[in-house]
C-alpha positions as CSV (number, residue, x, y, z in Angstrom):
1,X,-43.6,-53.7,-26.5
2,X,-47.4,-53.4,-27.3
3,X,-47.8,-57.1,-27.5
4,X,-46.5,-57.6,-24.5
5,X,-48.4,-55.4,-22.7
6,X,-52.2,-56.0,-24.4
7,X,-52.5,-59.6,-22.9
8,X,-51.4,-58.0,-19.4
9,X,-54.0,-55.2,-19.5
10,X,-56.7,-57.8,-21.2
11,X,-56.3,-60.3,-18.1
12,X,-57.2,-57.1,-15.6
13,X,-60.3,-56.4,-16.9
14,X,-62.9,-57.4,-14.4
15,X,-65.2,-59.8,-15.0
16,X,-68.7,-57.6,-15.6
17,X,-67.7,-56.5,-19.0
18,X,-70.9,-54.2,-19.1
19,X,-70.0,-52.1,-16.8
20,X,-66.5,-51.9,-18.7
21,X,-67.6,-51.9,-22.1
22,X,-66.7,-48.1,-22.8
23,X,-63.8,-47.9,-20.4
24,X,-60.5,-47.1,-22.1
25,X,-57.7,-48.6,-20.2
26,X,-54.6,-46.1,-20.6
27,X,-50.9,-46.2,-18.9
28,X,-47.5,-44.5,-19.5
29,X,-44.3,-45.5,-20.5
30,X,-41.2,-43.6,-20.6
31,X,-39.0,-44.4,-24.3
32,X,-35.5,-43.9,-23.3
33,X,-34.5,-44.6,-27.2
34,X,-35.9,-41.1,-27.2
35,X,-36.5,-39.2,-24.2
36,X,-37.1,-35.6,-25.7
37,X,-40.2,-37.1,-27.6
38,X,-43.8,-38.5,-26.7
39,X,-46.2,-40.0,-28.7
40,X,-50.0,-41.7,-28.3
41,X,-51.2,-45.3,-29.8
42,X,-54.5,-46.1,-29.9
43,X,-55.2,-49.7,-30.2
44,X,-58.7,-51.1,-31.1
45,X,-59.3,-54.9,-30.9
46,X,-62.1,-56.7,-31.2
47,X,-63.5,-58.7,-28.1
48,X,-64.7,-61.4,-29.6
49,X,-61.1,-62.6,-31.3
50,X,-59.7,-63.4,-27.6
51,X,-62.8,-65.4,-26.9
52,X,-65.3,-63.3,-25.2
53,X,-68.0,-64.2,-27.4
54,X,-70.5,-62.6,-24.5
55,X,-69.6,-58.9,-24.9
56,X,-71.6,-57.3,-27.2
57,X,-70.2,-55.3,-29.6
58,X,-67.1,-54.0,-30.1
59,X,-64.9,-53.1,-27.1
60,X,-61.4,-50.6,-26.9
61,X,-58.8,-49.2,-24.9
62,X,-56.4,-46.7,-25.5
63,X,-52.5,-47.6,-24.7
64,X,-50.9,-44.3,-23.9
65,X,-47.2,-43.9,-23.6
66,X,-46.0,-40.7,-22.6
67,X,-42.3,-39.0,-22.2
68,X,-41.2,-37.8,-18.9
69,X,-41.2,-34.5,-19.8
70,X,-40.3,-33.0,-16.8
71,X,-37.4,-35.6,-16.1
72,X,-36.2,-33.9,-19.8
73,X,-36.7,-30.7,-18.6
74,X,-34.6,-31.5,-15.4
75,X,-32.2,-33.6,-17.7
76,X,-31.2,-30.1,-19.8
77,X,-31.2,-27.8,-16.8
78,X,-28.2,-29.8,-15.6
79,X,-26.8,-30.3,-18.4
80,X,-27.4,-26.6,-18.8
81,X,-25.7,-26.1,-15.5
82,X,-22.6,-28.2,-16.6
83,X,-22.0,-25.7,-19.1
84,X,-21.8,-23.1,-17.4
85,X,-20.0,-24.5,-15.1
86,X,-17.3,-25.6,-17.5
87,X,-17.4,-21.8,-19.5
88,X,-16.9,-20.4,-15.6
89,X,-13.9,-22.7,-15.0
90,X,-12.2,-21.7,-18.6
91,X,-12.8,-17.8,-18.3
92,X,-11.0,-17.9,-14.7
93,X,-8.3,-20.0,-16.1
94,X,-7.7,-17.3,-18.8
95,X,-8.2,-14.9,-16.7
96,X,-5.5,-16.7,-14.8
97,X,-3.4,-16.9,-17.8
98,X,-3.5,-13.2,-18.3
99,X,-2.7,-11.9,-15.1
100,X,0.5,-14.1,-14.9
101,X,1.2,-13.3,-18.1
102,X,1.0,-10.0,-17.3
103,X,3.0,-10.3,-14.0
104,X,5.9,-12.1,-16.2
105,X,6.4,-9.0,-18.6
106,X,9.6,-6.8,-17.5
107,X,8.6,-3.3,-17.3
108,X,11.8,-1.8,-19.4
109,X,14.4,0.4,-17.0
110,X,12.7,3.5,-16.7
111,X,15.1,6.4,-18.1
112,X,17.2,8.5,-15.0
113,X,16.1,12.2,-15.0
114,X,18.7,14.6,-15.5
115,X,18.7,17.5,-13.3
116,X,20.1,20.6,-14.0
117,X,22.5,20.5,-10.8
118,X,23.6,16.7,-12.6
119,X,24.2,18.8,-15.4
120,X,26.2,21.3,-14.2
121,X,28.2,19.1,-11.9
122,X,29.5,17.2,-15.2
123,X,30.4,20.3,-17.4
124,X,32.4,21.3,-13.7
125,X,33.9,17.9,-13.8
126,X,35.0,18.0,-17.8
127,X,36.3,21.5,-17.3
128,X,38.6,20.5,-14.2
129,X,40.1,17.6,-15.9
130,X,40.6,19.8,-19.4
131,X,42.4,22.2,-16.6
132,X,44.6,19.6,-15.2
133,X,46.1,18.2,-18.6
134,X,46.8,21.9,-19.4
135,X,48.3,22.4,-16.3
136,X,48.4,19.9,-13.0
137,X,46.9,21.8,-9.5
138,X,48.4,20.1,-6.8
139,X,46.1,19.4,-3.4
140,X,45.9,22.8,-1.6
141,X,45.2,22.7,1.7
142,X,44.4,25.5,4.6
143,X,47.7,26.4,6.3
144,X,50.0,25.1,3.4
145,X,52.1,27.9,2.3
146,X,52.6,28.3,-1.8
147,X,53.5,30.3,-4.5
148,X,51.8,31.3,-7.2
149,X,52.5,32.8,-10.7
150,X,50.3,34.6,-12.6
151,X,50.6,36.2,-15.8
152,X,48.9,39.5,-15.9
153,X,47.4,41.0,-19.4
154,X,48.0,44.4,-18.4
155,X,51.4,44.0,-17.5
156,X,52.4,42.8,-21.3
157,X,51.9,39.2,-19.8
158,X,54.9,39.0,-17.5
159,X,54.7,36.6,-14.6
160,X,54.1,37.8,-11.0
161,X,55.1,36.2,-8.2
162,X,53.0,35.9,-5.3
163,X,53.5,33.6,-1.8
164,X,51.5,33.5,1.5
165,X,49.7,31.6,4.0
166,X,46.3,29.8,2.4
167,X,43.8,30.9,5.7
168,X,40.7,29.7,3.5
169,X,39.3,27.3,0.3
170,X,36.1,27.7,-1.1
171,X,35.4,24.2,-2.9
172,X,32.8,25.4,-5.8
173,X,34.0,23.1,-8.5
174,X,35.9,24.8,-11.6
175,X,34.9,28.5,-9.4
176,X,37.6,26.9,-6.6
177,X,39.4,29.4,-5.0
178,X,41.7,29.8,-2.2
179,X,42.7,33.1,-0.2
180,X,46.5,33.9,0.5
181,X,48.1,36.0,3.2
182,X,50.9,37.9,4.3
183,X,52.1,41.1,5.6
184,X,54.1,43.5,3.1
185,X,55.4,45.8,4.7
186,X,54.1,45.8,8.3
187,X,50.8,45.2,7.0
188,X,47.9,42.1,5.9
189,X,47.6,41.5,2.6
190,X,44.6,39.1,1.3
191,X,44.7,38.2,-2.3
192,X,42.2,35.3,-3.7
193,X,42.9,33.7,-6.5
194,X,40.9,31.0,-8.6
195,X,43.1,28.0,-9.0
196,X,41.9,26.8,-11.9
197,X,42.3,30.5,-13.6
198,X,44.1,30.4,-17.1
199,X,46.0,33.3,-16.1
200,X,47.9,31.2,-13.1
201,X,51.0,29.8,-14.8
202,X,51.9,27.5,-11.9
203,X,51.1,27.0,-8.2
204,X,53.9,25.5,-6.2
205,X,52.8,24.4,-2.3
206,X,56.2,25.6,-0.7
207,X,55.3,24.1,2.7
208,X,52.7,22.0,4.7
209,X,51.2,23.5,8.2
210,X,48.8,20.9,10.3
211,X,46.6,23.4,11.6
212,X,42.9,22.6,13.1
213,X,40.7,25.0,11.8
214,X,39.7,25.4,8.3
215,X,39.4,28.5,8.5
216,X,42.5,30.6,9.6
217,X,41.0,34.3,9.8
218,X,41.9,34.6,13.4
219,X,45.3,35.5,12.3
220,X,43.8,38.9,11.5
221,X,43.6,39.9,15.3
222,X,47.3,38.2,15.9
223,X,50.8,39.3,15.7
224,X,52.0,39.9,12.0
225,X,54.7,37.3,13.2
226,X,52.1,34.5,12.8
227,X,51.2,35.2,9.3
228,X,55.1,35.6,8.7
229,X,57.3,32.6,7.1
230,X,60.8,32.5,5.2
């Protein structure tokens, strides 16, 4: 590349070669074999080899080729840029990753909490149906007249017999009870009993009366002949 360029830059020098005899000729050339690098020749020739007998002495000129170092430095801040760049696109992408990987994890079925009133209803429930294959309670409704036997402890367990008119129910799970009356006598009688009461033998619902109320106390203020039946 030097010899191509000395005869170039020897043709331009001018033609008073006295007033040039100390001038250095220089120029820059960028080497893209190697564009981070820069070096400096200095040639040295002698006039008189090309034919210039007349100048006197011996003449030079520097050939100076130089990198583009800022073109480098331009070069690696974009490439610098790039990078980034790139590392900024994968982190979001994993962070992408993550969060639907995240979103695609079943939470496992979070346990019920047990209440005490949960609890309580289920020991009510077990109780009634260990009550019923003992002995079967039929479904008691107010106004139904029954009859109920009960086996008293005091009485060296014999059964008494008891019938009436059922004017109330009190629905409190295994605690059920139901309230009987009748007159004995010329005279109310109210007797409650728990239904599902070991001591009760066997309930028997003699008759069904359709009555509207569900609670029958108003037979207190009537006639004893509405609380009376055969």
């Amino acid at each position: 590349m030097v010899s191509n360029v000395l005869p170039q830059a020897l043709y331009m020098i001018p033609r008073n070669a006295a007033q040039c005899s100390q001038k250095k000729l220089s120029f820059s050339a960028m080497v893209s074999g190697r564009p981070s690098s820069s070096f400096s020749s200095r040639v040295s020739l002698n006039w008189s080899g090309f034919g210039f007998g007349k100048l006197k002495g011996n003449q030079s000129f520097v050939v100076r080729a130089e990198g583009d170092a800022d073109g480098v430095e331009a070069e690696n801040v974009e490439n610098e840029e790039e990078i980034g760049e790139t590392v900024a696109e994968v982190e979001a992408a994993e962070g992408e990753a993550e969060v639907v990987a995240v979103e695609t994890v079943e939470k496992p079925p979070r346990k019920p909490i047990i209440k005490l009133g949960d609890i309580m209803q289920i020991l009510n429930t077990r109780a009634i149906e260990e009550s019923d294959k003992v002995r079967p309670t039929p479904d008691i409704r107010t106004g139904d007249i029954v009859e109920i036997k009960l086996e008293v402890p005091e009485n060296r367990r014999r059964l008494s017999v008891y019938k009436g008119i059922v004017i109330s129910k009190q629905n409190a799970g295994i605690h059920t009870t139901i309230r009987i009356r009748r007159i004995i006598a010329g005279v109310g009688v109210e007797i409650v009993f728990p239904i599902y009461s070991p001591n009760i033998k066997e309930i028997r619902v003699v008759s069904h009366r359709k009555v509207r109320r569900a609670r029958l106390y108003y037979l207190r203020d009537k006639l004893p002949r509405l609380s009376t039946f055969k």
